[in-house]
C-alpha positions as CSV (number, residue, x, y, z in Angstrom):
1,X,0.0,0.0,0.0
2,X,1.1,3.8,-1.0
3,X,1.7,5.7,1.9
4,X,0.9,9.5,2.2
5,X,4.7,10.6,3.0
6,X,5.6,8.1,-0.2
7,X,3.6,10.7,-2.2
8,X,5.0,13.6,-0.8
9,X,8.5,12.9,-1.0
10,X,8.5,11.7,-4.2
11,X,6.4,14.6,-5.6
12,X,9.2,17.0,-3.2
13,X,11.2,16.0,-5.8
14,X,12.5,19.0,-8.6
15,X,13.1,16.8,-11.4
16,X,11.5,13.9,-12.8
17,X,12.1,11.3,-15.5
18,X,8.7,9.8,-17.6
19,X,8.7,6.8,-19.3
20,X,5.5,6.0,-21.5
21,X,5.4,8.8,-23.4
22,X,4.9,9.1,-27.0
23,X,5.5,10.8,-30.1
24,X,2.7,11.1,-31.4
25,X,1.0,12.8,-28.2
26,X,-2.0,10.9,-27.3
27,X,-0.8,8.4,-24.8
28,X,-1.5,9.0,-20.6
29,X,1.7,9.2,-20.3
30,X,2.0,12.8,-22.4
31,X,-0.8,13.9,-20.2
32,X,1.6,13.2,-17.6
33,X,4.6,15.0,-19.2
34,X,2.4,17.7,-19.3
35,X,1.0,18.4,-16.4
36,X,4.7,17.9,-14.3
37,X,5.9,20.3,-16.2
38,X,2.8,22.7,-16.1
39,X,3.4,22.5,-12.2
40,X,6.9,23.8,-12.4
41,X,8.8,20.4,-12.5
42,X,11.9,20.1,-14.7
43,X,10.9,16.9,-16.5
44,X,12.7,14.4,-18.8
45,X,11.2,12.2,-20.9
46,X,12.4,8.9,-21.4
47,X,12.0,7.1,-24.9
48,X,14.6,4.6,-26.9
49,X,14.0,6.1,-30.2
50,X,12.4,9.9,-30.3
51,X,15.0,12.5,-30.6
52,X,12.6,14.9,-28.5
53,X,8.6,14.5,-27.0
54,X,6.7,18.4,-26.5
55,X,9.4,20.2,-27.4
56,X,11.6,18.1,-24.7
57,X,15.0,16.6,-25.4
58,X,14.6,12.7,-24.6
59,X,17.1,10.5,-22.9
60,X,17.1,7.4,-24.9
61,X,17.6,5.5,-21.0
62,X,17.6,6.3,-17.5
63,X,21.5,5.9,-17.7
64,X,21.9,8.9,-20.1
65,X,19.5,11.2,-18.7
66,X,21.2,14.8,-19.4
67,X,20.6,15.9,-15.4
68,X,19.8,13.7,-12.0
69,X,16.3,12.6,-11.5
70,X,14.8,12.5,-8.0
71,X,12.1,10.1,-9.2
72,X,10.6,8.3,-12.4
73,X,7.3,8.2,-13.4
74,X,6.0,4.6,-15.4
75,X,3.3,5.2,-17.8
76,X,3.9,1.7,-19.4
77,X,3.0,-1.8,-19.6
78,X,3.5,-4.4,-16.9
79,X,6.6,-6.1,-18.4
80,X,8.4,-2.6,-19.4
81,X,8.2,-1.3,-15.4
82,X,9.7,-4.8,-14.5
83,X,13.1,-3.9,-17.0
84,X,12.9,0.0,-15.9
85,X,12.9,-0.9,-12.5
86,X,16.6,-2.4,-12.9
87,X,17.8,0.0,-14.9
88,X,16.8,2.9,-12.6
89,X,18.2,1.0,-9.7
90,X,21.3,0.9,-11.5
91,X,21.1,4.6,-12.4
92,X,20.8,5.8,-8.5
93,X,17.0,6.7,-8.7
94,X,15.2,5.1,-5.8
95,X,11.5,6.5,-5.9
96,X,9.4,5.3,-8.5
97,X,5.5,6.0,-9.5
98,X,4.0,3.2,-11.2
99,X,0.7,4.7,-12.4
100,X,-2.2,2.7,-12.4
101,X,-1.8,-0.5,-14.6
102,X,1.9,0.5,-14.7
103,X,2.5,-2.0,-11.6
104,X,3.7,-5.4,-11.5
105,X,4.0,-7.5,-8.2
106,X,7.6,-8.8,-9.5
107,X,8.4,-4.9,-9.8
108,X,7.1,-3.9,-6.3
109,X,9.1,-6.3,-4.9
110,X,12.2,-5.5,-6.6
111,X,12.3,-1.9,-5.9
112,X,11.4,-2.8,-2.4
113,X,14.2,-5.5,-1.8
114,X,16.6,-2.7,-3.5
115,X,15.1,0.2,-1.4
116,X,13.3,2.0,-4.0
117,X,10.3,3.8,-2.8
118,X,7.1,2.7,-5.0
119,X,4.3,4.7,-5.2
120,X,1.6,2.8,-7.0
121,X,-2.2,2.1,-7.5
122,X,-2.2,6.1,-7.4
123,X,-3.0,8.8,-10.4
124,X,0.2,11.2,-10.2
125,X,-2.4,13.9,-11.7
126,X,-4.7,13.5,-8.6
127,X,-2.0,15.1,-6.6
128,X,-0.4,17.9,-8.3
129,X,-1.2,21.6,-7.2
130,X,-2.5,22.4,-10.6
131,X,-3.8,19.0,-11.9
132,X,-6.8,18.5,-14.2
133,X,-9.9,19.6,-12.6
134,X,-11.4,15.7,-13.2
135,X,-8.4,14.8,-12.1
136,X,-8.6,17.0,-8.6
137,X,-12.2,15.9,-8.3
138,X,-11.4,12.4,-8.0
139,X,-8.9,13.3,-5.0
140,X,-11.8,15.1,-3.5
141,X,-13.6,12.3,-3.9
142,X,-11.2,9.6,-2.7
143,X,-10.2,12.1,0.3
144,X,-13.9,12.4,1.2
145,X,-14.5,8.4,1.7
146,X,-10.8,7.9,3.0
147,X,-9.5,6.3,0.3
148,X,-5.7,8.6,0.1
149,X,-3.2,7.2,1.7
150,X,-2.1,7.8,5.0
């Protein structure tokens, strides 16, 4: 389970890596991009092939990422968090968001046998200062029946 002080400290963080976003725009995890950086974050997005994403410089792997990330931010499928995991264990990053579907018991575990901090089963957008009003209603929502973590 996520904890409240997982959130915050990961979100405390100035810089942030993505990985799961695309070229072409449409994917969550370009909402995602967005929105970090539309709340003041320095962001870098990760992808193996696209020279930039928005107007952003990608890193074609956590290991050649131009600055130090506090945290990345997983907006991919199952099997790609479990190989990102490693590499940003091996790249010195220990907090991770999995966003919802993102997560993977075999990754949870990892990053918590290698003391990663994993924030997961959590919408990165429902806690931003200036998220998506949807998104901020949903907090509202989960906040009202007690269903943010503690």
């Amino acid at each position: 389970m996520t904890s409240k002080a997982a959130v915050e400290e990961f979100l405390a963080e100035p810089a942030l890596a993505v990985v799961g976003a695309s070229r072409g725009g449409k994917k969550f995890g370009n909402s995602i991009l967005r929105a970090l950086r539309a709340n003041g974050y320095r962001v870098v997005p990760v992808h193996p092939e696209a020279p930039e994403i928005d107007g952003l410089k990608c890193a074609p792997s956590l290991s050649s990422l131009p600055e130090r990330v506090g945290g990345v931010v997983l907006a991919v499928q199952p099997a790609v968090t479990e190989w990102v995991v490693h590499e940003a264990r091996d790249a010195g990053i220990r907090k991770i968001w999995m966003q919802q579907g993102a997560e993977s018991p075999a990754a949870v575990r990892f990053c918590e046998e290698n003391g990663i901090s994993v924030v997961q089963k959590e919408c990165i957008l429902m806690f931003l200062r200036e998220g998506p009003r949807f998104h901020r209603f949903h907090r509202f929502l989960r906040g009202l029946f007690g269903r943010l973590p503690r």
